[in-house]
C-alpha positions as CSV (number, residue, x, y, z in Angstrom):
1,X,16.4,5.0,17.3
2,X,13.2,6.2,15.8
3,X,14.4,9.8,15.3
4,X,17.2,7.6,13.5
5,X,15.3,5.6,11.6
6,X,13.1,8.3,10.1
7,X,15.7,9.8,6.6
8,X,15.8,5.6,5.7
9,X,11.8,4.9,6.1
10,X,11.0,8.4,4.3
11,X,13.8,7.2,1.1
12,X,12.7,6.2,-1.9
13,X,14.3,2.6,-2.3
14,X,16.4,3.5,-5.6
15,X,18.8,5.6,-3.5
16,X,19.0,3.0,-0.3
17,X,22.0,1.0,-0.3
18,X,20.3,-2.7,-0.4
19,X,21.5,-6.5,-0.6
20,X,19.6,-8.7,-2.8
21,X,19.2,-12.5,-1.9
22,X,18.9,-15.4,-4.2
23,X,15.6,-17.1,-3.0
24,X,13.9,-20.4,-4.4
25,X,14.8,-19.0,-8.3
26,X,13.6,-15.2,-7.9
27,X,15.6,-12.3,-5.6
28,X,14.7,-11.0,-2.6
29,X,16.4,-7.4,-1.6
30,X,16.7,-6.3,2.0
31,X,17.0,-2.0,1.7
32,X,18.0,0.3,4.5
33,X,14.5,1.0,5.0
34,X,14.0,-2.6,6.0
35,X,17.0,-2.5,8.3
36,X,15.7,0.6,10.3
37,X,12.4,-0.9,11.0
38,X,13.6,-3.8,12.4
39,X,16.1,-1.8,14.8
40,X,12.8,0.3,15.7
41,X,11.3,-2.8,16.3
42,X,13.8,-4.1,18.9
43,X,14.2,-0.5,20.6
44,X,10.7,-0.7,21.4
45,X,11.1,-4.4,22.5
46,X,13.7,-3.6,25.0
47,X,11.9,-0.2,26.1
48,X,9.2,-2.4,26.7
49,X,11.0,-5.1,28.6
50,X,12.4,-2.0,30.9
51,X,9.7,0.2,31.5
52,X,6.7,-2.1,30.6
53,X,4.2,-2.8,27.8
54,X,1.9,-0.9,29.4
55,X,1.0,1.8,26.8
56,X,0.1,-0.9,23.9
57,X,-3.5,-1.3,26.0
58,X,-4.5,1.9,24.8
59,X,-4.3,0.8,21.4
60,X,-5.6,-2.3,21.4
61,X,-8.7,-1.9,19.3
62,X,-6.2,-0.3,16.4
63,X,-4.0,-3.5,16.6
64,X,-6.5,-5.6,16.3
65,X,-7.5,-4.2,13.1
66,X,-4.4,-4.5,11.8
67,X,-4.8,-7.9,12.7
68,X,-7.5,-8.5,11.0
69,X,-6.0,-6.8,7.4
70,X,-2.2,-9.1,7.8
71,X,-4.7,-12.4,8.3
72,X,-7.0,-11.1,5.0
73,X,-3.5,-10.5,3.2
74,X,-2.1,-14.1,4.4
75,X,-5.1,-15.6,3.6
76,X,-4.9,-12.9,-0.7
77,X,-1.4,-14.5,-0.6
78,X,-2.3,-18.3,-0.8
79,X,-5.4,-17.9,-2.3
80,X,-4.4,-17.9,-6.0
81,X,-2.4,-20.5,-5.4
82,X,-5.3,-23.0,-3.9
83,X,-7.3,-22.0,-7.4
84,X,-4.1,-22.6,-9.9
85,X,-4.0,-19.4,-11.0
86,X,-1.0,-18.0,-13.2
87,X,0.0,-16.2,-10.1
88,X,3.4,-14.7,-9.4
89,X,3.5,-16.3,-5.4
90,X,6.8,-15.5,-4.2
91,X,6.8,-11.8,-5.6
92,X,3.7,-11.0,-3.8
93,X,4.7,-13.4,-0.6
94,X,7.8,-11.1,-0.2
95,X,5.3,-7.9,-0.3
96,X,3.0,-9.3,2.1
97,X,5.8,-10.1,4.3
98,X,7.5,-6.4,4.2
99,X,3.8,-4.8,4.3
100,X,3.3,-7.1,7.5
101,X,7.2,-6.3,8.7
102,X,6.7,-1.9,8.5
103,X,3.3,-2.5,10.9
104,X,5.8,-3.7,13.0
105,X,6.2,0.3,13.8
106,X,2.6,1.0,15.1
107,X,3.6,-1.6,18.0
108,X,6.8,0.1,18.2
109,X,5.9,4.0,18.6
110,X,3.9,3.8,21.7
111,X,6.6,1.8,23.4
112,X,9.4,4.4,22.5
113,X,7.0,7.5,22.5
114,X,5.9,7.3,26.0
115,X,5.5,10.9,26.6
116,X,4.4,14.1,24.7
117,X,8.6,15.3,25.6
118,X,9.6,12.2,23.7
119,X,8.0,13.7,20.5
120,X,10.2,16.4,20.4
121,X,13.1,14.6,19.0
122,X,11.3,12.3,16.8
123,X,9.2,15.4,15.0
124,X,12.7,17.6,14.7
125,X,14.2,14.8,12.6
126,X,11.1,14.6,10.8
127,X,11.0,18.6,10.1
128,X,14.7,18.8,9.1
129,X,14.1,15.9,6.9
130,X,11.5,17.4,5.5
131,X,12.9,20.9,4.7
132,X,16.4,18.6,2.9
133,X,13.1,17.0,0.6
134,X,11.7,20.4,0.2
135,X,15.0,21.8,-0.8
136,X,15.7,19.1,-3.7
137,X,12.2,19.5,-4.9
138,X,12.6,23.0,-5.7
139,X,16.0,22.2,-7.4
140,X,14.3,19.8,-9.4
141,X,11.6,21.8,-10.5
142,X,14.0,24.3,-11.8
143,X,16.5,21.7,-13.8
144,X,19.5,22.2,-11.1
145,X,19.1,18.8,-10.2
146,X,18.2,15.5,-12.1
147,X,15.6,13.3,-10.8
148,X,14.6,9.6,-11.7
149,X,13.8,10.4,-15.5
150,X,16.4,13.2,-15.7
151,X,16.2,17.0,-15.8
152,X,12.4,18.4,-15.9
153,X,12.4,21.8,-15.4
154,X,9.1,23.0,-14.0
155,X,7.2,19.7,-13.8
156,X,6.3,18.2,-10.4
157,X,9.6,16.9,-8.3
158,X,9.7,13.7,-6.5
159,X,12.6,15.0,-4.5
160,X,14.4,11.6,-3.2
161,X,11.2,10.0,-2.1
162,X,8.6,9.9,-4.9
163,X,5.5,11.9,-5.5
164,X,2.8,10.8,-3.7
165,X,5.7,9.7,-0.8
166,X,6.7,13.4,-0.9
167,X,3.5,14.2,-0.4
168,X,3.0,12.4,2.4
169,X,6.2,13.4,4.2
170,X,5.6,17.2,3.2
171,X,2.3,16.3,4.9
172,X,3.1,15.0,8.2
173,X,5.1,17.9,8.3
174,X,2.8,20.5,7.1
175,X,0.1,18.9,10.2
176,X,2.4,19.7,12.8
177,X,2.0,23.4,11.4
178,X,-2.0,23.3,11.1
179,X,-1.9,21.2,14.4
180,X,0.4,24.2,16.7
181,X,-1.2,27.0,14.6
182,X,-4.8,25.4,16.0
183,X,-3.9,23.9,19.0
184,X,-0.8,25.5,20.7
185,X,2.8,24.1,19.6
186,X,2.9,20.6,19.1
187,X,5.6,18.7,21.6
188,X,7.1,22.6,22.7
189,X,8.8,22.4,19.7
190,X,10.3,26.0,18.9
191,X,8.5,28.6,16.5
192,X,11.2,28.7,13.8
193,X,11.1,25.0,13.4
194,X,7.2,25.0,13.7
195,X,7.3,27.3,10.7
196,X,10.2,25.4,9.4
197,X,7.6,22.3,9.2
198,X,4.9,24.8,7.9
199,X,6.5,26.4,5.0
200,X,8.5,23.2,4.1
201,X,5.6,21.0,4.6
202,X,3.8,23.4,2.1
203,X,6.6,23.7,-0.4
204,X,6.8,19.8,-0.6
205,X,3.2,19.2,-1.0
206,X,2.9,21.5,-4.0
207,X,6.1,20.3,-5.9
208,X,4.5,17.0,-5.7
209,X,1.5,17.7,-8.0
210,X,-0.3,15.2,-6.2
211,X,-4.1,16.4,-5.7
212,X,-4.3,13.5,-3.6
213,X,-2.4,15.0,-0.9
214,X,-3.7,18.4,-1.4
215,X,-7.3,16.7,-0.6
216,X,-5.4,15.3,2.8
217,X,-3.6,17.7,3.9
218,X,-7.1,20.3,3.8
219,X,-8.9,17.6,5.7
220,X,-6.6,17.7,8.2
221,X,-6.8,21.7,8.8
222,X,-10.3,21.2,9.1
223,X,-9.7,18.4,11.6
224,X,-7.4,20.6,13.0
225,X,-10.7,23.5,13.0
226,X,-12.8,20.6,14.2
227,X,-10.7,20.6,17.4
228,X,-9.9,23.3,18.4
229,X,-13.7,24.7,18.1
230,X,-14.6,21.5,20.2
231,X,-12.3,22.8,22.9
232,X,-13.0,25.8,22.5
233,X,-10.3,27.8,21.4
234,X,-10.7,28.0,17.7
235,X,-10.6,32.0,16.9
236,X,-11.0,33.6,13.6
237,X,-6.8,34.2,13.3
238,X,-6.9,30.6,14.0
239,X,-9.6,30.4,11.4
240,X,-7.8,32.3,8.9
241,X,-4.8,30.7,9.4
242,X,-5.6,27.7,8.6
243,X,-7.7,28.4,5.8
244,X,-4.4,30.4,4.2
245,X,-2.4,27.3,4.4
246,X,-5.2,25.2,2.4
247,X,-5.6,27.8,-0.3
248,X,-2.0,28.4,-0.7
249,X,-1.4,24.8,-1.1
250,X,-4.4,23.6,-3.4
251,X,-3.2,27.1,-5.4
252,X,0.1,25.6,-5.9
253,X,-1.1,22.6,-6.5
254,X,-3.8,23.3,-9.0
255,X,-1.5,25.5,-10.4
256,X,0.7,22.9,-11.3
257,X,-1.4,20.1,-12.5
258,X,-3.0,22.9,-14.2
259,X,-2.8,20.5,-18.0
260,X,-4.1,16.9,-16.5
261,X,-7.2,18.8,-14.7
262,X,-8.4,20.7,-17.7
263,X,-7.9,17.6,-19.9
264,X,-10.4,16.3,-17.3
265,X,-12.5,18.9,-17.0
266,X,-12.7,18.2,-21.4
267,X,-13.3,14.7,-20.8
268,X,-16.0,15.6,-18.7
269,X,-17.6,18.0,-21.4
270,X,-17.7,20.9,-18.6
271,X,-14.4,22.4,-21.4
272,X,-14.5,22.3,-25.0
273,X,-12.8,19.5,-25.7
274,X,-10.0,19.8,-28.8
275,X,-9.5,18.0,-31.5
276,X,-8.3,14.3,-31.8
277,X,-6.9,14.8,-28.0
278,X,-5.8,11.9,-25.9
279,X,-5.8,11.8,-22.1
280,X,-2.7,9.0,-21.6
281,X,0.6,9.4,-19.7
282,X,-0.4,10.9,-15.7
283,X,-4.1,12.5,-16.6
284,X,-6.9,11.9,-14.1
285,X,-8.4,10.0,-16.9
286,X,-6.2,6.8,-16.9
287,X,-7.0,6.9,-13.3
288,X,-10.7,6.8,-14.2
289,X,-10.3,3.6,-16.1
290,X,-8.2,2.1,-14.4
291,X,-10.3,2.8,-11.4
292,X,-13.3,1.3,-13.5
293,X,-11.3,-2.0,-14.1
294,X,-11.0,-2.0,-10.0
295,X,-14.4,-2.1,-9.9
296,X,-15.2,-4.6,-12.4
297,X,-12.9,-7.0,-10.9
298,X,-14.6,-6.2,-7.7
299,X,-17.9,-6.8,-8.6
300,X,-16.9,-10.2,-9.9
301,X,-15.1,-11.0,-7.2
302,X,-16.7,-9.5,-3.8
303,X,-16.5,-12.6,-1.0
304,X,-12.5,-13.0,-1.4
305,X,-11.1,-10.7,-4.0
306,X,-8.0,-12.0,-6.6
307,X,-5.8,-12.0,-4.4
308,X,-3.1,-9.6,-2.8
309,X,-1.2,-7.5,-5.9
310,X,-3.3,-10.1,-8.3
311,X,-4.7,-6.7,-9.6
312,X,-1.6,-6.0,-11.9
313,X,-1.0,-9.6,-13.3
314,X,-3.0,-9.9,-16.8
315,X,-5.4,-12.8,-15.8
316,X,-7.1,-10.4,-13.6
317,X,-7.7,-7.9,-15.8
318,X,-8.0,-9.0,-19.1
319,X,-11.1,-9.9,-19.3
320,X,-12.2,-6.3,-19.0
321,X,-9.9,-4.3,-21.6
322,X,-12.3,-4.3,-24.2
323,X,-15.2,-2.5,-22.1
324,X,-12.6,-0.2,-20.8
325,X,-11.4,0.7,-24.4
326,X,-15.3,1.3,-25.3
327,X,-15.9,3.1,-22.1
328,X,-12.8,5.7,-22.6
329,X,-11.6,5.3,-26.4
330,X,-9.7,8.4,-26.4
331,X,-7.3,6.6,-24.0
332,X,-4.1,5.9,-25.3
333,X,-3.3,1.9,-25.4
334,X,-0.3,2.4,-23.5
335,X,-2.0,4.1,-20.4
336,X,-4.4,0.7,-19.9
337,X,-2.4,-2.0,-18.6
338,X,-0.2,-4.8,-20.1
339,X,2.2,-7.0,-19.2
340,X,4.9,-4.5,-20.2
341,X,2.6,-2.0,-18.0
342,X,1.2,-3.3,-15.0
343,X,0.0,-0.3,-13.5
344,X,-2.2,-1.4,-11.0
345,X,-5.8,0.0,-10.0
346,X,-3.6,3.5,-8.4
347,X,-6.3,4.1,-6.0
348,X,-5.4,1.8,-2.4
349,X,-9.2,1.3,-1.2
350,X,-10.5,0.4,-4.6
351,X,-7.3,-1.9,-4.9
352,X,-8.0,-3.8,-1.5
353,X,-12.0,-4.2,-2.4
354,X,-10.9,-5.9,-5.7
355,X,-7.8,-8.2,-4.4
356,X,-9.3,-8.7,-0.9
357,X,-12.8,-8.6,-1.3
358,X,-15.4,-7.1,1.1
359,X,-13.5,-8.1,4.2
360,X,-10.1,-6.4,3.4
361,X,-11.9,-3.3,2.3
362,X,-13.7,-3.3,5.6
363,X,-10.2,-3.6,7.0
364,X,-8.1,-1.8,5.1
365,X,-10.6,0.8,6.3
366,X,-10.7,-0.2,9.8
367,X,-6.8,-0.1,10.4
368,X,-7.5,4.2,9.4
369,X,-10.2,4.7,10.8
370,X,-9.8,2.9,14.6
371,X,-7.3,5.1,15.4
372,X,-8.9,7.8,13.8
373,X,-11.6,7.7,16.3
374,X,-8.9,6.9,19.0
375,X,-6.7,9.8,18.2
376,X,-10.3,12.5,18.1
377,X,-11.3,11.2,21.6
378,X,-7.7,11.9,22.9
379,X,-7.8,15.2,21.1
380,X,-10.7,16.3,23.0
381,X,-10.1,14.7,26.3
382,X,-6.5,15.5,26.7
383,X,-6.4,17.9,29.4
384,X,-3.3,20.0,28.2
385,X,-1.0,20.1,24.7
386,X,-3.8,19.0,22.6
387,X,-2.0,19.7,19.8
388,X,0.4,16.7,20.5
389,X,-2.8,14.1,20.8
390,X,-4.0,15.7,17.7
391,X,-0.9,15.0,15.7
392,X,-1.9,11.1,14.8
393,X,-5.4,12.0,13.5
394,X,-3.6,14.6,11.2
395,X,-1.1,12.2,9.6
396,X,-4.5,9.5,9.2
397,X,-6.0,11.8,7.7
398,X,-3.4,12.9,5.2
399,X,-2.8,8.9,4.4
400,X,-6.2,8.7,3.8
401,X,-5.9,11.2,1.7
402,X,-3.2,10.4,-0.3
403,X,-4.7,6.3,-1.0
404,X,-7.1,7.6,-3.1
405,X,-4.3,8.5,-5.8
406,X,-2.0,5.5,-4.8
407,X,-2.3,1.8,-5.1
408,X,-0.8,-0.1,-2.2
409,X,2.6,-1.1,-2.4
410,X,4.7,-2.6,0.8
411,X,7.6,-0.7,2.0
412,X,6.9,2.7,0.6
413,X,7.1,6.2,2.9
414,X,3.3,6.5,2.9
415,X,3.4,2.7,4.3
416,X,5.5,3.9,7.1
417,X,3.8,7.0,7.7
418,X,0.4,5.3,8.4
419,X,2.0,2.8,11.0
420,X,3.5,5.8,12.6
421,X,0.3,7.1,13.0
422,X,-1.4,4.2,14.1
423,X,1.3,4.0,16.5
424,X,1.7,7.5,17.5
425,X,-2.7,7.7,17.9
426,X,-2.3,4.5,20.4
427,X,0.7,6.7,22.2
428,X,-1.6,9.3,22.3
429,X,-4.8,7.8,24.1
430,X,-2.0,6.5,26.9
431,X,-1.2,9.9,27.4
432,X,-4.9,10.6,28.0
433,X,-4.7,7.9,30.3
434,X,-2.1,9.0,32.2
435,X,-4.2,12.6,32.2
């Protein structure tokens, strides 16, 4: 079921066949994603009632963390309301409620992934999946196949998930790569799907464009360095290795982002700048400011925050529009938001500082990094296939990775991908256990 489940959690929601509800005067939809975490949730309800709910003790500390971020966002949802602000409550009660519903999976995963064999099924879906997203990217990129704002020939593909969501698919694929290549093959998955899920994983991450990614996907080959030196088997093919996939990535990357980073680089005065430019539409400089308006909201708001998604409703952010304009004038008036615009603060831990305060940024950091440390300790203690116990504290790292370029929104793939790993890190330590 979670093999299964895996093409409908990693689809962008425009091509899922969905209902939509009629609820108190707005809609609600229910997509296939929605669907297959809820039969992931009852497969690992009645595993657990058959074999026991043994292996959710190992990841106890994790789930109480996520605890702790669901109460913070129940607590964002009402909030506005309590204060009478112009705030759009049912919208962002129904995202609260699908962001609670995919952590369902992190409860799930250990009680279907009992054992390092179980992965094997799970991570072949996720490979061939991968490779399909791969595939379309490429015939995107070169105008063979339309994507959500029609043929672009040779800009970055979203494939059928989205950017940053192909990113973070094509990165949980490209770990199980740096994660064998370090460690040994991850669940004795065979060496043409290992490089299946290497050169696919790869492919994906650079059609993306998304520098966010790139910056996960090389801390988790050094994570992946990290432990295998640790256990000692790190050696300099290993070495090398590793370091190839990195600097074949970031060069694709790079490569293809090439416009929006030297635009930067201009802003920054390192480039000549040229005349009468503007730095709107995707450049790293809207994400500066919009960045800045995070932070100003923040500042003004530390003990409780806006309120959950409050960040992209005008209220919140109007009040600073006319220090952003001074701060970055060469910024186009359509790349700061509007009502017609609401893009959001695009960066997930500056977004849960300023709509959750100092508590939800505490948490929103505590739900990655619990099982981060959960998932290194298993890494190093596991007494054989490392690479498997390794595998969560890859795709953390990679989510991590990719939040600094995305705000948070419920029910995306990177959503799903960080319960997995939450999940999958908890699995993990019980195999430890069981060591």
């Amino acid at each position: 079921m979670l093999a299964l489940a895996l093409p409908a959690l990693f689809l962008h929601v425009d091509y899922q066949p969905k209902v939509t509800l009629a609820l108190g005067g707005d809609e609600a939809e229910i997509a296939l994603s929605d669907v297959a975490v809820l039969v992931v949730a009852f497969a690992g309800l009645h595993a657990g009632r058959r074999l026991g709910f043994t292996p959710l003790r190992a990841g106890v500390w994790p789930f109480v963390a996520a605890g702790a971020l669901l109460a913070l966002i129940a607590v964002g949802t009402m909030q506005p309301v309590l204060l009478d602000r112009d705030y759009a409550f049912l919208d962002h009660a129904l995202t609260a409620a699908k962001f609670a519903e995919y952590s369902v999976l992190a409860l799930a995963v250990p009680l279907l992934v009992r054992t390092r064999d179980d992965l094997r099924l799970v991570l072949g879906v996720l490979i061939a999946w991968t490779a399909a997203a791969a595939l379309v990217a490429v015939l995107q990129f070169f105008g063979v196949v339309r994507e959500f704002r029609g043929y672009r020939p040779g800009q970055r593909a979203p494939s059928f998930v989205g950017h940053h969501d192909l990113a973070a698919l094509a990165g949980a694929a490209t770990s199980i790569g740096l994660a064998s290549l370090a460690l040994g093959p991850v669940a004795g998955l065979r060496r043409a799907l290992l490089w299946t899920a290497t050169v696919a994983g790869a492919v994906g991450v650079v059609l993306s464009g998304a520098l966010a990614g790139f910056l996960g996907v090389a801390a988790a080959a050094l994570a992946a360095g990290l432990v295998a030196r640790t256990r000692h088997v790190l050696d300099l093919a290993k070495a090398g290795g590793l370091v190839a996939v990195v600097v074949v990535i970031g060069a694709g990357v790079f490569t293809l982002r090439a416009a929006n980073i030297g635009s930067f680089l201009r802003f920054l005065g390192i480039e000549q700048p040229r005349d009468e430019e503007t730095f709107g539409g995707e450049s790293y400089v809207q994400r500066l400011a919009l960045g800045y308006l995070g932070v100003r909201i923040f500042l003004d708001h530390p003990a409780l925050g806006v309120g959950w998604q409050a960040t992209s409703e005008e209220w919140t952010y109007a009040p600073y529009l006319d220090d952003t304009r001074e701060r970055y004038p060469n910024l186009p008036e359509e790349s700061l938001p509007s009502p017609e615009h609401p893009w959001g603060i695009q960066n997930g831990y500056l977004q849960a500082a300023a709509e959750l305060g100092v508590a939800g940024a505490l948490a929103f950091l505590a739900v990655l990094l619990v099982p981060l440390g959960l998932a290194w300790r298993a890494a190093l203690r596991a007494r054989e296939a490392a690479a498997d116990a390794a595998l969560p504290l890859l795709w953390l790292l990679v989510t991590m990775g990719i939040w600094l370029g995305l705000g948070v929104v419920a029910g995306i793939p990177l959503v799903a991908l960080q319960w997995l790993a939450v999940g999958l890190a908890a699995a993990a330590a019980g195999w430890h256990a069981d060591d």
